[in-house]
C-alpha positions in Angstrom: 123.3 119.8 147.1 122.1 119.4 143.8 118.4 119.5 144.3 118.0 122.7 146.1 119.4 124.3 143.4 117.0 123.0 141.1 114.2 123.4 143.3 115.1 126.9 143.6 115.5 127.0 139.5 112.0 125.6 139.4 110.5 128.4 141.9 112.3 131.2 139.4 110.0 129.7 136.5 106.9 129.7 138.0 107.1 132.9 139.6 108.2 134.5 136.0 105.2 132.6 134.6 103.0 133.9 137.2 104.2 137.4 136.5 103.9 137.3 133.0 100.5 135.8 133.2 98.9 138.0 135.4 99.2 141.2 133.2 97.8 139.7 130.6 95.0 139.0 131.7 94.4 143.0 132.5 95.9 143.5 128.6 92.6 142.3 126.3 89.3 142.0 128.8 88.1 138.5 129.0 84.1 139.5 129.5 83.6 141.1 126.1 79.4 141.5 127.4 80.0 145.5 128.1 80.6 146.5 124.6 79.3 145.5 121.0 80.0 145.6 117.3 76.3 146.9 116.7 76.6 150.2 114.2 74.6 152.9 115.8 75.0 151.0 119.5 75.9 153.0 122.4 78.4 150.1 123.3 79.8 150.3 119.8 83.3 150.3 118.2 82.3 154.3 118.3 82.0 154.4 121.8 84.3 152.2 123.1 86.6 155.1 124.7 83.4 156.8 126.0 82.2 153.3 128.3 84.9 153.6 130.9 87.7 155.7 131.4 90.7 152.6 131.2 89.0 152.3 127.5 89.9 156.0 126.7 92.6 154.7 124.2 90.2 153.4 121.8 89.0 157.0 121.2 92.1 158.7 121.5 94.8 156.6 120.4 97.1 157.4 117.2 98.0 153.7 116.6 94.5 152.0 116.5 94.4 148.4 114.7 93.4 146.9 112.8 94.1 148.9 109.2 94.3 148.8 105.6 97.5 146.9 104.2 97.5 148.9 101.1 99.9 147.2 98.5 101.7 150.9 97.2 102.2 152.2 100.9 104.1 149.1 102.3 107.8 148.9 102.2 109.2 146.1 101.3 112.4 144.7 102.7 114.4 142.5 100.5 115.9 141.1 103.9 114.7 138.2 105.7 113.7 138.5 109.4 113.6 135.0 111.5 110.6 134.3 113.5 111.4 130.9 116.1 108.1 129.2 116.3 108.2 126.9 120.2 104.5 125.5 120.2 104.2 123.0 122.5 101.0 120.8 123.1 99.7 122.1 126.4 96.2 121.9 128.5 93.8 124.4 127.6 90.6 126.0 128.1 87.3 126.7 125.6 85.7 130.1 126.5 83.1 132.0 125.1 83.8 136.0 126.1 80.7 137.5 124.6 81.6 138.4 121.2 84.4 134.8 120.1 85.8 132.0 120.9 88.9 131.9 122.5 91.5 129.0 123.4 93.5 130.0 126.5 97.0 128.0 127.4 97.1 127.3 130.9 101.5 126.3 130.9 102.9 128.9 129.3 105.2 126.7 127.5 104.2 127.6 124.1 106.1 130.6 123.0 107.9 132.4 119.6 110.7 134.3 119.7 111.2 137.6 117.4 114.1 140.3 117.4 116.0 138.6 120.0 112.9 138.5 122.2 110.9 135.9 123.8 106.7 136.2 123.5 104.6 133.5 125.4 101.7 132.4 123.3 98.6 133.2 125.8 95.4 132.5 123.6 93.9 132.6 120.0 90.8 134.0 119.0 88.5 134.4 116.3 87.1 137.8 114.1 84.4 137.1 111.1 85.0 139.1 108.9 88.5 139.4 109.0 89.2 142.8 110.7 92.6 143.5 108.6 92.0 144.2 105.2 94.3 144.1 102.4 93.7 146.9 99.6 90.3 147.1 101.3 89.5 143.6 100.3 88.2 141.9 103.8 88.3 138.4 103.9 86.1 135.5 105.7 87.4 135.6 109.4 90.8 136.0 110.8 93.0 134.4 114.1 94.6 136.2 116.4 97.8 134.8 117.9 98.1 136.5 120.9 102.1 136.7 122.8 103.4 138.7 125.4 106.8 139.1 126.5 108.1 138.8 130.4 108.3 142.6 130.3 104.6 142.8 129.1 105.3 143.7 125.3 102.6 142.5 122.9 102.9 140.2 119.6 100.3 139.1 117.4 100.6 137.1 114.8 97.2 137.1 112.1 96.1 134.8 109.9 93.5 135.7 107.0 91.1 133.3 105.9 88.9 133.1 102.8 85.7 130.9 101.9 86.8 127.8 100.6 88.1 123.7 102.6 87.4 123.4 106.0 90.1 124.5 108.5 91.7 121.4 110.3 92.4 122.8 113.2 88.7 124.4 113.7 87.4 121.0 113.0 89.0 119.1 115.5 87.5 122.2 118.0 83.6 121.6 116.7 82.3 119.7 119.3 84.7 121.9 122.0 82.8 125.0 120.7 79.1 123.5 121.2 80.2 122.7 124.9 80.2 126.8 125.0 77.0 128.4 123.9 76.3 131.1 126.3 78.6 134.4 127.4 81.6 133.4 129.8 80.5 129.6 129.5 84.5 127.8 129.0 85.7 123.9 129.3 88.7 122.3 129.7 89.7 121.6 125.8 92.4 118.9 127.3 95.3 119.0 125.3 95.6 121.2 122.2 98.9 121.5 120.2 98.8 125.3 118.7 101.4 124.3 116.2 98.6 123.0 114.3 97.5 126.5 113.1 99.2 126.7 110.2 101.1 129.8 108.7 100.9 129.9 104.8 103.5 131.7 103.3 106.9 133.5 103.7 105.6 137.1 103.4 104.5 139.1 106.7 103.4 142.5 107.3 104.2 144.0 110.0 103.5 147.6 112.0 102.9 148.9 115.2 99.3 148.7 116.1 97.1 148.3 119.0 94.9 145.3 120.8 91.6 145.4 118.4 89.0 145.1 121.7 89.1 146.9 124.5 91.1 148.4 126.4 93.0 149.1 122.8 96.2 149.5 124.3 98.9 150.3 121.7 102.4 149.0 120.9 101.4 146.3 119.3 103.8 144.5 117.1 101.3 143.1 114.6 102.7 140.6 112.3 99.5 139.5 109.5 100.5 136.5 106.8 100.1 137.8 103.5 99.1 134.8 102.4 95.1 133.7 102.7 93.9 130.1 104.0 90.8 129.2 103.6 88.4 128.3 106.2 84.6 126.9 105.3 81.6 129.0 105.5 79.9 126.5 108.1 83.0 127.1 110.5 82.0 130.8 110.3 78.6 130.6 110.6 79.4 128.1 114.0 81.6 130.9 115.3 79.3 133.5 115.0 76.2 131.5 116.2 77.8 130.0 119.1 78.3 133.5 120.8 74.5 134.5 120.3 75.2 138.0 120.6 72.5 139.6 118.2 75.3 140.8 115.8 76.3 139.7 112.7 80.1 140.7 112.8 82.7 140.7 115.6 85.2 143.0 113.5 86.4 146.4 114.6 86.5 149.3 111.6 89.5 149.7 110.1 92.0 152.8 111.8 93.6 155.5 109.5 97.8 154.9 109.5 98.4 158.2 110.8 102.0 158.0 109.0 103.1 154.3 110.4 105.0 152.8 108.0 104.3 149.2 106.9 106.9 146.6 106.0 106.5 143.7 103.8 109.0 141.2 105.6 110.2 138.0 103.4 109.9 135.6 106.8 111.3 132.4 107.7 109.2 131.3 110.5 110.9 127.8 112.1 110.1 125.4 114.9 112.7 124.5 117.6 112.6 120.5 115.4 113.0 122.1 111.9 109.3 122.1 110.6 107.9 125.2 109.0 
């Protein structure tokens, strides 16, 4: 009576993955058309909390992301924190939400794993300029990681990229992106491996933050490489031209700290087979 059991193992899974899917969806809006990054706009990053009342966070919240990583407030730990990186290749889906690009995983069987807790990778996206700044240098664009946990905690992993080589792994999306031109167009991608984002180094800042689009829920664990890729200035100027949305940035203003403390983690981020 093997099977049963397995069957019923099975069921479990996909109800868990259902569960934890769902939310998510409700976390970071997937129609990014009712606000803007336009200075002045009445759908602005200024007005975010004033367009509906489920955005009233974005206006009122003590822990707004993204900030300034300013070298002489971090702390930095001389310890080493693990982060388990479990990024399988998995079908996915293209979408354009209004304002970037964003790869979706349909499986759920991409995941890391941080302080002992588990964080299924749910989509990546894309911010030109980079919305992080580090001693109020901003950089090219940046990638959002985007992880949530069974009981609907939030991860994000950010990567900073400057002008300089071509990004692999936005080169082999080129011709996925085109496929996209217009707000809440998507396609299937087929199979994309995320494990082909690279992280760069072995030194991570971390905090406690929020989502940097509406709704701008908080309790973020933010975890932004402190080392910068590079990324070409074609590749930006394909991400921001394939959303057509009349704006020449998709970055949020930087937040004051309002006394979070910053850590400067040495990092050893590992794969389930070994590879960095």
């Amino acid at each position: 009576m093997k099977y049963p059991s397995m069957l019923m193992s099975s069921l479990i899974f996909s109800i868990l993955i259902f569960l934890l899917i769902g939310p998510t969806i409700a976390q970071e809006v997937d129609d990014e058309t009712e606000f803007d990054y336009i200075r002045g706009s009445e759908r602005g990053p200024e007005k975010w909390g004033h367009i509906k009342e489920e955005w009233e966070t974005c206006k009122t919240g003590l822990m707004q992301s993204p900030i300034d990583l300013l070298h002489r407030r971090v702390q930095v730990l001389p310890k080493s924190e693990e982060i388990v990186k479990n990024y399988r290749t998995g079908n996915a889906t293209v979408k354009n939400r209004g304002h970037d690009i964003m790869i979706e995983w349909e499986n759920g069987h991409s995941s890391i794993q941080m302080n002992s807790t588990t964080y299924i990778l749910r989509q990546c996206h894309w911010h030109s300029p980079s919305e992080h700044t580090i001693n109020g240098i901003r950089f090219a664009a940046e990638l959002h990681l985007v992880h949530q946990s069974l009981d609907n905690k939030i991860a994000v992993i950010g990567l900073l990229y400057k002008l300089g080589k071509p990004n692999l792994f936005l080169t082999k999306l080129m011709k996925k992106l085109e496929l996209v031109p217009h707000a809440l167009d998507k396609t299937n991608a087929g199979e994309i491996n995320p494990g082909e984002i690279k992280f760069r180094g072995n030194k991570y800042y971390r905090y406690t933050g929020s989502l940097t689009t509406p709704p701008c829920t908080e309790g973020v664990i933010w975890t932004v490489d402190k080392r910068v890729a590079t990324i070409s200035e074609h590749q930006v100027a394909m991400m921001r031209e394939v959303v057509h949305d009349d704006a020449e940035k998709n970055a949020r203003p930087v937040h004051p700290k309002n006394g979070r403390k910053i850590r400067l983690y040495t990092t050893t981020i590992k794969s389930r087979n070994g590879e960095n």
